[in-house]
C-alpha positions, 0 to 999 in steps of 0.5 A, a space after each residue: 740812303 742805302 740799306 741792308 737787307 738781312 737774310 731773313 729767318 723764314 721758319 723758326 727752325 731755320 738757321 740758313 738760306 740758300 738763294 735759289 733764284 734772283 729775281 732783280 739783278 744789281 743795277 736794277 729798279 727795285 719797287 717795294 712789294 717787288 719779288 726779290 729772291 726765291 729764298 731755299 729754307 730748312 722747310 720749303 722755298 719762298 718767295 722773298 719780296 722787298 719791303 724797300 725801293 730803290 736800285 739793287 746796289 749789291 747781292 750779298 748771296 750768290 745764286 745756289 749759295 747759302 748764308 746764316 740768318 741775318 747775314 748780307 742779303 743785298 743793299 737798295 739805295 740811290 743809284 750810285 751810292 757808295 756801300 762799302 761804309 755798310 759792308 764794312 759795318 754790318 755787324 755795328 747796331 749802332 750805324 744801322 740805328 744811326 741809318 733809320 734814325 735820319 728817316 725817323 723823327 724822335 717821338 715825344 716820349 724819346 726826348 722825354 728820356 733824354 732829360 729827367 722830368 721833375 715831378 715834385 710838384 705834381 699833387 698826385 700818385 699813380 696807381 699801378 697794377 696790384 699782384 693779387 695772387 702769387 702766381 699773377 703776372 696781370 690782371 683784367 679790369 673786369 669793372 671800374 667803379 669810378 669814372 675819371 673826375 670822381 672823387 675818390 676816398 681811401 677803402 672806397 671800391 676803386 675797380 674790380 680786377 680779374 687775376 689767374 684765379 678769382 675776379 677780385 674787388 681793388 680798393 683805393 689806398 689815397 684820396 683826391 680825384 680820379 685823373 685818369 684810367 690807364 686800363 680800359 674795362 676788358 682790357 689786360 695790363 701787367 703788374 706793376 704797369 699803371 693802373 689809374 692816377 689819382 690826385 688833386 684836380 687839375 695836377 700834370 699826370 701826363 708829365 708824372 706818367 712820363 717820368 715813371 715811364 721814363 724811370 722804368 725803361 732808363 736802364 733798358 733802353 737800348 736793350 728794348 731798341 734791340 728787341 723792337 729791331 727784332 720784333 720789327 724783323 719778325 713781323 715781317 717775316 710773318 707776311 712772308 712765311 704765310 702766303 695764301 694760294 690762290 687760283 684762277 677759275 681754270 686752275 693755273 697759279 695767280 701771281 701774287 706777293 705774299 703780302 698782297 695775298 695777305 692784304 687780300 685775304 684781310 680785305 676780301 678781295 678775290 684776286 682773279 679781279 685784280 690786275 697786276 702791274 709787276 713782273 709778268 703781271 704779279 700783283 703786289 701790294 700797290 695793286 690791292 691797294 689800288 684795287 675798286 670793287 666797283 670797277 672788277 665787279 663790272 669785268 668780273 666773270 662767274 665762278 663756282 660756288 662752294 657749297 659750305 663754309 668753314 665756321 668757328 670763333 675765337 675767344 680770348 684767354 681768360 687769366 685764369 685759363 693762362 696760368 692753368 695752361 702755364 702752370 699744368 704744362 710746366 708740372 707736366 714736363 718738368 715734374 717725372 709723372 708715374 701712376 698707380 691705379 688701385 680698384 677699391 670695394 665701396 660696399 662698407 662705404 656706400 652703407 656707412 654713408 647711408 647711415 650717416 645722412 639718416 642722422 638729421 642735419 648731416 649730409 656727406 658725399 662720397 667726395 669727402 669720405 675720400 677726403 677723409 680717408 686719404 688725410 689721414 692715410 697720408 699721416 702714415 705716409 709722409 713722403 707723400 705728403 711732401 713738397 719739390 723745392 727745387 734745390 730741396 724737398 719739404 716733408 709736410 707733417 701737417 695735411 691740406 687737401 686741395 679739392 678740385 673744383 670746377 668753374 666756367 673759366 677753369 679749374 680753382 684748388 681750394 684748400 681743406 686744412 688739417 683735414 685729418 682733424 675734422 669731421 666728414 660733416 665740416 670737410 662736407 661743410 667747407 667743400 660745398 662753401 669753396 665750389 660756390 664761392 669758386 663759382 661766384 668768384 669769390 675765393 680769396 687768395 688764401 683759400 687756395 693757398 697752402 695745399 700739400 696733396 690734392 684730388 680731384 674727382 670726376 666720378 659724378 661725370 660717369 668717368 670709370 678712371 682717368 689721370 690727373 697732373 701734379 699740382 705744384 709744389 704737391 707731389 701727387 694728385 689722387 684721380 678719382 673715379 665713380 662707383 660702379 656696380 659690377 660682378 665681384 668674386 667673394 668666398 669663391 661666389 661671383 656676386 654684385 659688388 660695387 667698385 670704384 677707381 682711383 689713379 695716383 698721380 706721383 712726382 718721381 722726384 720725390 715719391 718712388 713707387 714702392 711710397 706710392 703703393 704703400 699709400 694706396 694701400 693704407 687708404 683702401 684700407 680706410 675707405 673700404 672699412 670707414 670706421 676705422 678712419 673715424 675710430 
């Protein structure tokens, strides 16, 4: 039966193609894996080959000529076939649908969709994937705790599930028999997909999966047709948008499809063994195929040897590092960054910290005296302290601090709450518990939760100065610096004196500079004299 070919999007800028060179003329046997057309895109020419066989029955695009993404290319079927029908329907999804629907046999699933299954008298429920946190779009089942046929009670420890943040333990809120685990451990699901079914032994869950699959795609369905099309389209055009080059041992071009370099290059082939049996010897995806190492092995003549090799590994994403780079490059293209960086004289500071750990059982870091000192800073400062709202902004009368903390997979902001209230002791107390939590994946939701203004400090890495991205929906971070000893001028006398660098980081939105300033000014005020932010 006769089809379409669309021209192709071949870059994703591209918007049309120019047809520079037909390499089948109509009438003409067209193979799949055959080169078809040489295709003129926005970035460069290609090689265009059919992924159909059959007789080229129609050129939509003249050579030299030039057509929208998705127009006319050309029509393959049977010799003889009439065409018009498509050439009058081509902007009709439903006639290209109804096309491939007689090369296709409806899957189980499909005919499930057609009637509604009954599941009352199924004894047991899905479990889906829970939404952890607030920003969690899915989890990882990072450890199941029971295996398929345990029986399972209400609060036992049903898995363990890696969100954006933290790896977290999911208990099980029925009772009866673990029937099935729809995620395997390592593997990722989105929320509210199915995560396990539990229920009596022996009951239908193929029958109730269906059903609640069949529910969640009913309203959709064609919508998701549409967008197989599409995905199907643009699978394709990957083969072709990334051609490898290979060469002869003398240098001259090898002759080969795109999808055969392709094929190639995944199965290692050298394709100076392979003979081609296309036009004028190119190969294509039948002679990979095709192709026997043992045989080439025997005819194969020698080559150079490279003298290195190209190294590296790829790891998957964490959830944690997904919504890291989600969340930071959403801040930092929608939220107007600017900075403001203020060197503060840490003399005062360093001996009143001295003091401070002599007294027994008390041991504060300079990392909780700026806590300290911007808390209470901000009480005078509340534009600040604010929150972007999209359609409105929260001016935040109460303080919490997030602290930056750094673990194996990321970055975690835990919250010191009113930290404006507390003692260095109980700010020192509660960092150091969050960053071991942090670091054993324990946090929970409501400990990063909530923050108003956040730090984040890298002066222990030796780091003079530097700045960070807002973290949303705070208004500013405060990046800060390590303490330096340097040459200062005090009373006209060049003296040492230690120093040390902090860079406010503001959303334009919602603190102006001059509020910015004013800040940094109050809290070099405070951490420069620190008992005045203890009177």
């Amino acid at each position: 039966m006769a089809e379409i070919i669309k021209l192709p999007q071949l870059s994703d800028t591209m918007e049309e193609g120019t047809v520079a060179k037909w390499h089948k003329s109509v009438g003409e046997q067209v193979n799949e894996g055959d080169l078809l057309a040489d295709i003129e895109t926005d970035k460069a020419t290609m090689e265009y080959e059919s992924f159909q066989e059959g007789v080229l029955l129609y050129l939509g695009v003249e050579e030299g000529k030039t057509a929208k993404v998705n127009s006319i290319l050309a029509i393959i079927g049977e010799k003889g076939e009439d065409f018009q029908s498509l050439l009058n329907g081509d902007d009709s999804k439903s006639d290209s649908k109804s096309a491939k629907a007689e090369d296709k046999k409806p899957s189980p699933v499909a005919a499930d969709k057609k009637e509604k299954i009954d599941t009352s008298s199924i004894k047991a429920t899905i479990v889906k994937m829970p939404k952890l946190s607030d920003t969690m779009k899915e989890g990882t089942v990072a450890k199941w705790h029971k295996k398929v046929n345990d029986t399972v009670e209400s609060g036992e420890l049903l898995a363990d599930i890696e969100t954006d943040k933290a790896t977290m333990e999911f208990e099980s809120f029925d009772d009866g028999v673990l029937l099935y685990q729809a995620v395997d451990e390592g593997k990722s699901a989105e929320v509210d997909a199915v995560l396990a079914v539990i229920g009596e032994k022996g009951a239908d869950f193929e029958s109730l999966i269906k059903a609640y699959q069949q529910n969640a795609v009913s309203d959709t369905e064609e919508t998701s047709d549409e967008e197989k099309e599409e995905t199907d389209k643009e699978s394709k055009v990957e083969e072709v948008s990334a051609p490898a080059v290979a060469e002869n041992s003398d240098g001259s071009r090898i002759k080969a499809s795109p999808l055969a370099k392709k094929m190639a290059s995944e199965k290692g082939i050298n394709l100076g063994q392979v003979k081609g049996t296309g036009d004028n010897g190119r190969i294509t995806k039948k002679d990979i195929e095709n192709f026997v190492p043992a045989v080439a092995a025997q005819t194969a003549t020698a080559s150079n040897i490279a003298t290195g090799s190209e190294n590296f590994e790829e790891k998957p994403i964490s959830q944690m590092r997904k919504t890291i780079a989600k969340r930071l490059a959403e801040s930092k293209f929608t939220a107007p960054h600017f900075y403001l960086t203020i060197e503060l004289d840490m003399t005062n500071a360093i001996e009143a910290r001295k003091a401070i750990n002599a007294m027994e059982g008390v041991k504060v870091s300079f990392n909780d005296m700026v806590v300290k000192a911007a808390a209470v800073a901000l009480q005078q400062h509340p534009q600040v302290n604010s929150s972007w709202l999209g359609d409105k902004i929260r001016i935040n009368h109460h303080v919490n601090i997030g602290v930056a903390v750094a673990v194996e997979d990321g970055l975690l902001v835990p919250v010191v709450r009113f930290a404006n209230t507390k003692q260095l002791s109980q700010i020192g107390a509660e960092v150091k518990d969050f960053a071991q939590r942090a670091k054993d994946k324990k946090l929970q939701p409501q400990d990063w939760e909530g923050s108003t203004f956040s730090i984040s400090n890298l002066g222990m890495f030796g780091i003079d100065e530097f700045t960070a991205i807002v973290n949303p929906p705070n208004s500013c971070i405060m990046a800060v610096g390590a303490i330096k000893e340097v040459p200062v001028v005090k009373n006209g006398q060049v003296v040492p004196g230690s120093v040390m660098k902090v860079t406010l980081s503001c959303d334009h939105r919602t603190v102006d500079g001059a509020a910015g300033a004013a800040f940094l000014q109050t809290f070099k005020k405070f951490i420069e004299n620190p008992v005045a932010m203890l009177a």
